[in-house]
TORKOL-4160 file (C-alpha; in steps of 0.2 Angstrom, whole numbers, padded with zeros to 4 digits, m for minus):
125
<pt num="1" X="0000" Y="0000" Z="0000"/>
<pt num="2" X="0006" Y="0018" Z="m0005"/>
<pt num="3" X="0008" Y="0031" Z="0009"/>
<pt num="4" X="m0005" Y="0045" Z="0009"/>
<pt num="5" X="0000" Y="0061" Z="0001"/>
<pt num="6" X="0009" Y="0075" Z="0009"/>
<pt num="7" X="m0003" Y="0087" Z="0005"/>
<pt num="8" X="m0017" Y="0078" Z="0011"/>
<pt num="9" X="m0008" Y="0074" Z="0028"/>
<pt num="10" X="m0007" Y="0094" Z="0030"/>
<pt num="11" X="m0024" Y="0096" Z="0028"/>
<pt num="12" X="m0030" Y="0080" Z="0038"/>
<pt num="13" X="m0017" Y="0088" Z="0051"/>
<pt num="14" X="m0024" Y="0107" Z="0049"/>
<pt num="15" X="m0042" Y="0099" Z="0054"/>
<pt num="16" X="m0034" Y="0091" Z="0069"/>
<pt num="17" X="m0029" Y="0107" Z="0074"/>
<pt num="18" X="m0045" Y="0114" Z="0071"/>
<pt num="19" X="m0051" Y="0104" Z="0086"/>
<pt num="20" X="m0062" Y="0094" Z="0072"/>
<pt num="21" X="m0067" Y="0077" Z="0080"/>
<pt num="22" X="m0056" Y="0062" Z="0073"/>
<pt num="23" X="m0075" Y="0053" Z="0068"/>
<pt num="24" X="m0077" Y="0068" Z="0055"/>
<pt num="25" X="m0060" Y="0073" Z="0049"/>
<pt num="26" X="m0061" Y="0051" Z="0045"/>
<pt num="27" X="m0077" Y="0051" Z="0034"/>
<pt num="28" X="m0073" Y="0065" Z="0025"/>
<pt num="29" X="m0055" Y="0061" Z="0017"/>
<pt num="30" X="m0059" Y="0042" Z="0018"/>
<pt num="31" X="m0044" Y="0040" Z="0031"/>
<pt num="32" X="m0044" Y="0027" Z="0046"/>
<pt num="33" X="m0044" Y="0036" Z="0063"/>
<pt num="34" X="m0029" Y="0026" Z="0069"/>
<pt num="35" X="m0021" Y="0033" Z="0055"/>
<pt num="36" X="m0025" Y="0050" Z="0060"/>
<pt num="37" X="m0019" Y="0047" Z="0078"/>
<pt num="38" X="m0002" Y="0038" Z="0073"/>
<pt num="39" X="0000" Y="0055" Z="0061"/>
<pt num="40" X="m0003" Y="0065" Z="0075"/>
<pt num="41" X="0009" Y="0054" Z="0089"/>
<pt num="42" X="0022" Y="0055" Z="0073"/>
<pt num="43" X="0022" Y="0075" Z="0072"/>
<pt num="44" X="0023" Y="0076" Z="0092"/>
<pt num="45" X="0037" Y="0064" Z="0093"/>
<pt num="46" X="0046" Y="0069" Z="0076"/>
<pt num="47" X="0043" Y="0087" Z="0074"/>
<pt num="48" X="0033" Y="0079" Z="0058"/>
<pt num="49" X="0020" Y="0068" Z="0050"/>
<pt num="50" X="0029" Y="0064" Z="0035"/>
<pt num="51" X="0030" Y="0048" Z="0027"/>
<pt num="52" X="0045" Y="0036" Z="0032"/>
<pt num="53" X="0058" Y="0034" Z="0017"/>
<pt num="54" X="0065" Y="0021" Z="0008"/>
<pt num="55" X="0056" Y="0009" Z="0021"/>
<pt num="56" X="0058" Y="m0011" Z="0015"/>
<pt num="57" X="0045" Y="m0023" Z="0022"/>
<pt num="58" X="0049" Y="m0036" Z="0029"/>
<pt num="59" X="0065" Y="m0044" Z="0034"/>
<pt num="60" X="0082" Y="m0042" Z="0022"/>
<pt num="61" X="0086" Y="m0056" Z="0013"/>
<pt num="62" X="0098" Y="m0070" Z="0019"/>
<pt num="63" X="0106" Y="m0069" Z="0001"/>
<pt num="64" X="0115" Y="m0055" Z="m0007"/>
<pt num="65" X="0127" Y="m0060" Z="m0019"/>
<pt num="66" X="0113" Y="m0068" Z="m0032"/>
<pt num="67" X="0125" Y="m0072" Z="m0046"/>
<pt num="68" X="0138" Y="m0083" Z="m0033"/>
<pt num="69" X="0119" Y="m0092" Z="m0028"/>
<pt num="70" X="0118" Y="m0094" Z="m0048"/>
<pt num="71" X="0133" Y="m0100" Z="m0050"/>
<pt num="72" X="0135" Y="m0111" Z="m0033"/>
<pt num="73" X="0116" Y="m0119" Z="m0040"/>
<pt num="74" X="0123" Y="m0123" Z="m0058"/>
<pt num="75" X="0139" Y="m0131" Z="m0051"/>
<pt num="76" X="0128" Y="m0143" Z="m0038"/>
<pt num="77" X="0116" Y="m0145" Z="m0050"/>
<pt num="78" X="0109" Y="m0164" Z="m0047"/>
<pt num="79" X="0107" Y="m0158" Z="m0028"/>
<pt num="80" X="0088" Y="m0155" Z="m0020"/>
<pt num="81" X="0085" Y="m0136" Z="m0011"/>
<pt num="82" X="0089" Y="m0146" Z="0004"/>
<pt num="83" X="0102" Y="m0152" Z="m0001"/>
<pt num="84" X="0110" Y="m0135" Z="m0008"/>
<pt num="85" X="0106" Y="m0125" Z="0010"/>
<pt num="86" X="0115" Y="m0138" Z="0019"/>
<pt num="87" X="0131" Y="m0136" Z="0009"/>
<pt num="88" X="0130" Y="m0116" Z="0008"/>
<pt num="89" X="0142" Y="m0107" Z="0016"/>
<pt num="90" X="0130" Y="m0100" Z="0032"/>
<pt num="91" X="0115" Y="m0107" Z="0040"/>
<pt num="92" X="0102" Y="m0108" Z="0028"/>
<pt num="93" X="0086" Y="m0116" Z="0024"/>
<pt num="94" X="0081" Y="m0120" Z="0006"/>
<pt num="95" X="0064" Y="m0110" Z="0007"/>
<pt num="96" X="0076" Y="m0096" Z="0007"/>
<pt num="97" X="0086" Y="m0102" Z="m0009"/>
<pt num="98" X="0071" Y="m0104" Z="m0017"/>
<pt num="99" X="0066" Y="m0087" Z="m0014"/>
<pt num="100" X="0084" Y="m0079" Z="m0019"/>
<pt num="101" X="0082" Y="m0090" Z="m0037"/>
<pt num="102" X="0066" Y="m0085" Z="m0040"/>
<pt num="103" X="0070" Y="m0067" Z="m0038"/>
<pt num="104" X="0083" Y="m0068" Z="m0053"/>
<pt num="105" X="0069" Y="m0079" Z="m0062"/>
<pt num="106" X="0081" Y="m0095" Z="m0060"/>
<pt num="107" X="0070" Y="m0110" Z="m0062"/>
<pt num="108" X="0077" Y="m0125" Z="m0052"/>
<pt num="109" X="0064" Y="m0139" Z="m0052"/>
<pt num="110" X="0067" Y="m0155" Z="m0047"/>
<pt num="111" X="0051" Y="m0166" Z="m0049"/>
<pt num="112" X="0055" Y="m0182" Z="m0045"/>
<pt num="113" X="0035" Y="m0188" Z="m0048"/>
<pt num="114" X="0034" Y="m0184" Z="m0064"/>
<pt num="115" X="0048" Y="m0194" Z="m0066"/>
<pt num="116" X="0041" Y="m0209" Z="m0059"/>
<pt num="117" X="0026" Y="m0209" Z="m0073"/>
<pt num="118" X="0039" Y="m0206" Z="m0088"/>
<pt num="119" X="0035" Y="m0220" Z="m0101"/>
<pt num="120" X="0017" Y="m0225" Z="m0089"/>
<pt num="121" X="0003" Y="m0224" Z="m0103"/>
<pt num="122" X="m0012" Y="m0218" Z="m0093"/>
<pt num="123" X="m0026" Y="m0208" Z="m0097"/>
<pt num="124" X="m0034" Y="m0198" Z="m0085"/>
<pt num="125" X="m0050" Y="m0192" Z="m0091"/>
């Protein structure tokens, strides 16, 4: 979700000041009240309301160098994810391997059930 405005925070905040009730400055710009109230706890503890930067969500990723992780993948190449986290260089799990690959559209499937029905003619409609 995008942050609000600057402008419209100003005017949302000029309201507040205005001693308008949080219940009408909410229906009439269509903003939460918590909203209004953590703007409001921001500007008194910040000195303003404004819109944190460059803010990431989430945790950062366990990965940085991608193209070693590329290369390291093509050179264990017959290896499962599991397989691959427990030989990297750190602590790892392979649910964040996955994540790394898929991020520089990597596709590293290994379907050992397919496999089993290679040369099985059966229909299944």
């Amino acid at each position: 979700m995008r942050a609000y405005d600057y402008d419209l925070r100003r005017v949302v905040m000029k309201a507040v000041d205005e001693r308008k009730s949080f219940k009408e400055i909410s229906e009439q710009y269509g903003i939460d009240r918590k909203t209004i109230y953590r703007w409001r706890m921001s500007r008194k503890n910040r000195g303003d309301f404004k819109a944190k930067e460059e803010y990431v969500r989430g945790p950062a990723p366990k990965i940085k160098d991608l193209e070693a992780l590329k290369a390291f993948v093509i050179n264990n190449k017959n290896k499962t994810l599991k397989e691959l986290a427990n030989l990297w260089f750190e602590p790892i799990s392979g649910e964040s391997i996955r994540r790394a690959l898929k991020k520089i559209n990597f596709t590293y499937k290994k379907n050992f059930w397919l496999s089993r029905k290679i040369g099985k003619t059966e229909k299944y409609f």
